[in-house]
C-alpha positions, 0 to 999 in steps of 0.5 A: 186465019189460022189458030197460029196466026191468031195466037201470033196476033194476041201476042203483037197486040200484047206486046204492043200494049205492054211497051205502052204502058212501059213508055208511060210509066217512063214518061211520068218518071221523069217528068216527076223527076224533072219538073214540079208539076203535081201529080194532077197536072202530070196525070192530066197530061200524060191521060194517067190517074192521079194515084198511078201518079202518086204511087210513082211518086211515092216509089222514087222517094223511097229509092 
């Protein structure tokens, strides 16, 4: 493997990572939007903390 292709591959892998975090970020928005879960049960649910949750949380009540 060449040093482009292993540049290419870190960049896939990022960019794959970063869609993840984008989807999960998503997913606890509407479940905070949709549903009266907690935030610990949609942290345990989605394999997220709680505070990341709550920060969410906090970010949509501001809005």
């Amino acid at each position: 493997m060449n040093t482009l292709e292993i540049f290419e591959e870190k960049g896939r892998k990022k960019g794959v990572e970063e869609g993840k975090q984008e989807t999960t970020h998503k997913s606890v928005r509407n479940m905070i939007k949709q549903s009266s879960l907690t935030n610990e049960q949609i942290a345990s649910i989605m394999e997220v903390s709680v505070n990341y949750v709550a920060e969410i949380r906090e970010d949509l009540a501001a809005e």
